[in-house]
C-alpha positions in Angstrom: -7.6 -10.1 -21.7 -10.5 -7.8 -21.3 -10.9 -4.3 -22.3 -10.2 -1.4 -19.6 -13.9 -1.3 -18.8 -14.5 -5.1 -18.3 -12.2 -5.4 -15.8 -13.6 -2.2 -13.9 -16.9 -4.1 -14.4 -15.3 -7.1 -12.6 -13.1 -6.0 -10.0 -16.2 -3.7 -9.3 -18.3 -7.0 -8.0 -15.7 -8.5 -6.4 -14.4 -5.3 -4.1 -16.4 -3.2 -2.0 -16.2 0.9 -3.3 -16.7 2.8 -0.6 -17.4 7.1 -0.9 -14.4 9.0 1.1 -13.7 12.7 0.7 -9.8 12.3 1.0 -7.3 14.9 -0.4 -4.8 13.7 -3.1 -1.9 14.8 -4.7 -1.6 13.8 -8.6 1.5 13.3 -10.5 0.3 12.9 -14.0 2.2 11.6 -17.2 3.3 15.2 -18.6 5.3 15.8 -15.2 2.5 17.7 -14.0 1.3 17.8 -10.0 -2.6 18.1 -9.2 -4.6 18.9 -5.9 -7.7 16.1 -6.2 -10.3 14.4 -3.9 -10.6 11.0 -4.0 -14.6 10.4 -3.9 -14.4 6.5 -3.8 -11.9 4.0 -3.3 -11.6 0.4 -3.5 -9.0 -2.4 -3.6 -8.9 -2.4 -7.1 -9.6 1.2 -8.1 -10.9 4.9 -7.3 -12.1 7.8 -8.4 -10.6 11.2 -8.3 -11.9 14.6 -9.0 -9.6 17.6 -10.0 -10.1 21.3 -10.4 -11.2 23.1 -13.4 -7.6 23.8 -14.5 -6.1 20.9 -13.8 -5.4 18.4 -16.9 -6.7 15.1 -17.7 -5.0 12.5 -17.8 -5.9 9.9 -21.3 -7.3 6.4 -20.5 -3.8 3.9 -20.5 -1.6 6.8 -19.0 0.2 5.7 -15.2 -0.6 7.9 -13.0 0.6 8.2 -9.2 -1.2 9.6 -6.6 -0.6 10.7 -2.7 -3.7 9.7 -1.2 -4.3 11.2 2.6 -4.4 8.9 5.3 -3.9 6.2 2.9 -0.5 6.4 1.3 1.0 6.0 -2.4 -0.9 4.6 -5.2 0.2 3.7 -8.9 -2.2 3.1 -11.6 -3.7 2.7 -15.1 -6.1 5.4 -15.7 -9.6 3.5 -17.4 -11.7 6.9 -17.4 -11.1 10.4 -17.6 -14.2 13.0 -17.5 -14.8 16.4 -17.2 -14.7 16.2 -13.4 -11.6 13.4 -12.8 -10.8 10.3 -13.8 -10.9 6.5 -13.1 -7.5 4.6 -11.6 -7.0 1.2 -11.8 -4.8 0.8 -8.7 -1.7 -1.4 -9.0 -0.8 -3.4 -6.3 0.8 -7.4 -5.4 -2.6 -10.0 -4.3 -1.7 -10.2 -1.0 -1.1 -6.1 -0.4 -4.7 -5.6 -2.4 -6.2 -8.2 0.0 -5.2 -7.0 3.4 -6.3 -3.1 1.7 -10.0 -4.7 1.1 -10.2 -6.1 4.1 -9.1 -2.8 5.9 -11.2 -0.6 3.6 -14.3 -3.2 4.7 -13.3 -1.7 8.4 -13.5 1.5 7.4 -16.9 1.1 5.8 -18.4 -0.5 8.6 -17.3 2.5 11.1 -14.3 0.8 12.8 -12.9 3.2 14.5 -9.7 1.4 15.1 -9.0 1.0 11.7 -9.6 4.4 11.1 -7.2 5.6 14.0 -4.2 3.0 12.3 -4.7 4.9 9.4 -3.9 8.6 11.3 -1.4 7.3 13.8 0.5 4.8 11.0 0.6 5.8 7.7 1.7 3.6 4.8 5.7 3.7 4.1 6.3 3.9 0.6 8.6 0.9 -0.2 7.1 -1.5 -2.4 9.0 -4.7 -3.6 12.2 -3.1 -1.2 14.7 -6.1 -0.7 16.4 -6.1 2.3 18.0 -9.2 5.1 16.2 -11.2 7.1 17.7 -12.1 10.7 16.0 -14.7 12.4 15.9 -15.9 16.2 18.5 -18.0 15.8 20.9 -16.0 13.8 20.4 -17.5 10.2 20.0 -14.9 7.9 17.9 -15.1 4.5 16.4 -12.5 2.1 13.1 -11.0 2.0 11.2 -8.0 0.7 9.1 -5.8 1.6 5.4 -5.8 0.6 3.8 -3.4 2.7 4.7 -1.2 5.9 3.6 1.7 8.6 5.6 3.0 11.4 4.6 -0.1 13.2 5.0 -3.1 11.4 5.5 -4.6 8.1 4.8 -7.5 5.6 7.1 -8.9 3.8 7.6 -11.6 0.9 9.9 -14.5 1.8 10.0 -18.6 1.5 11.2 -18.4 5.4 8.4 -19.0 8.1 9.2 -18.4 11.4 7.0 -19.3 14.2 4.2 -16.8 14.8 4.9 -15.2 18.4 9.1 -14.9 17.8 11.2 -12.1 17.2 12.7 -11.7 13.7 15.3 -8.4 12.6 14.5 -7.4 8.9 17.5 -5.3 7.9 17.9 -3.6 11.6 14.6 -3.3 12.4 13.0 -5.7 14.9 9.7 -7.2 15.8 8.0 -10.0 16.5 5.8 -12.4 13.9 2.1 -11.6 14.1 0.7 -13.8 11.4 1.7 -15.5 8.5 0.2 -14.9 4.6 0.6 -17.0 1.4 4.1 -15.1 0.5 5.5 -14.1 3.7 4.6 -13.1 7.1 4.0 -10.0 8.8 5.7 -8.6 12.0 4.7 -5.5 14.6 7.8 -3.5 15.1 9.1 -3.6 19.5 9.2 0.0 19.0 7.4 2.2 16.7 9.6 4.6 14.3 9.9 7.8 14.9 9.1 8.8 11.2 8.8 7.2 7.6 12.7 7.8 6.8 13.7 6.5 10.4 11.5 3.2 8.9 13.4 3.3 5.2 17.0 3.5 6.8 16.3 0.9 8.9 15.2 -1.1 6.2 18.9 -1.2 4.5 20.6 -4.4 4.4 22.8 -5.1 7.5 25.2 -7.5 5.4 24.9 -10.5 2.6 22.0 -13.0 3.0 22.9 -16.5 2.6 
């Protein structure tokens, strides 16, 4: 495996970086919590620049940052300097795909995909396990990848037919496409706020 700054290298000509400006809240490895500015972002990594006072984190820490508009990131820190520090974001394939793709959008002015971002922030439940109901009331297990207020992805072997209306734990919407671990679905009704999402994301009973 490569050192810290080979794969920056890499992951550097295969995702677009795009300059931002957003606001960030740093939780570092001493237990520590940090105003920042995230100057560029990609799918793989970003920068982040932090006061005078705050510390530095040391290349190989984790370190977890609340990124405005954008949600919860977890990474391996590959650079620290006197202004911030490098993250190599952690995230599953198909959740750092559909992030390039949507961080392409951003970069290219789409003003939708900007205004998804404000109105339907990323839930944090990574990797959540929860039941799977589908239209015809077999039930199976899933988990859940990625989600907003309005929909989610989630990682199952199950494929229901793009168009129907699946319940995942008591949650319900209908299948909008399908991805190489799962599918994802667009909630009939668009949660109030992220804890209305996470209890509704508790298992309704035992999966078969």
């Amino acid at each position: 495996m490569g050192s810290m700054a080979e794969i920056e290298h890499d992951e550097r000509r295969t995702y677009q970086r795009i300059p931002v400006g957003y606001t960030s809240r740093c939780l570092m490895p001493d237990g520590g919590e940090y105003e920042g500015k995230v100057s560029n972002i990609s799918a793989c990594g970003c920068y982040i620049e932090l006061d005078a006072f705050a510390t530095r984190p040391d290349p190989a820490q984790r370190v977890v940052a609340y990124v405005d508009k954008l949600g919860r990131f977890e990474g391996i820190v590959i650079r620290s300097t006197e202004d911030g520090f490098a993250l190599q974001l952690e995230m599953t394939p198909p959740k750092r795909e559909r992030f390039a793709a949507m961080l392409t959008k951003v970069a290219n002015g789409d003003q939708a995909a900007l205004e998804e971002i404000r109105r339907h922030p990323r839930v944090d439940a990574a990797d959540k396990p929860t039941t799977l109901t589908l239209a015809n009331g077999s039930t199976g297990s899933c988990k859940i990848i990625d989600m907003s207020l309005s929909g989610a992805s989630v990682e199952t072997h199950l494929r229901p037919t793009i168009g129907v209306y699946v319940e995942i734990g008591r949650m319900r919407g209908r299948v909008v496409r399908h991805h190489e671990n799962g599918f994802a679905v667009e909630f009939a009704e668009v949660a109030p706020t992220p804890k209305a999402v996470m209890r509704h994301f508790e298992p309704t009973h035992q999966a078969m």
